[in-house]
Phi, psi and omega in degrees: 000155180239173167271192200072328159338123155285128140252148158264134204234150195307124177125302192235058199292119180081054141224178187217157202227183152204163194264109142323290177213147163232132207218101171082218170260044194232162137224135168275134216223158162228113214302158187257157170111342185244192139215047155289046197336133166241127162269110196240148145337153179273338191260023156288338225238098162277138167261150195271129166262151186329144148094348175234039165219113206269152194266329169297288194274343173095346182268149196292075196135332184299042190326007204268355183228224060219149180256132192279000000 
């Protein structure tokens, strides 16, 4: 994983993150549609592909924004 990554992280289930930073075995995500930082396991973390997320609201299935 990189940073920039779109993910899902263990937990937060139908929601989508992006990667910040990355440290160690850590990554810092960020929810997309907030901006709040989370620090998560790296082995928290699925990645998502483009196109099964609105880029507004972050949620996961949600088709009203999406990047193709």
């Amino acid at each position: 994983m990189n940073i920039g990554d779109n993910v899902s992280v263990k937990g937060w289930s139908g929601i989508a993150f992006y990667i910040n930073k990355l440290e160690d075995d850590q990554a810092e995500v960020i929810m997309i549609g907030d901006d709040r930082k989370w620090t998560y396991n790296i082995d928290d973390l699925k990645p998502l592909a483009s196109g099964s997320f609105c880029i507004e609201c972050g949620q996961v299935g949600c088709y009203h924004n999406i990047n193709e």
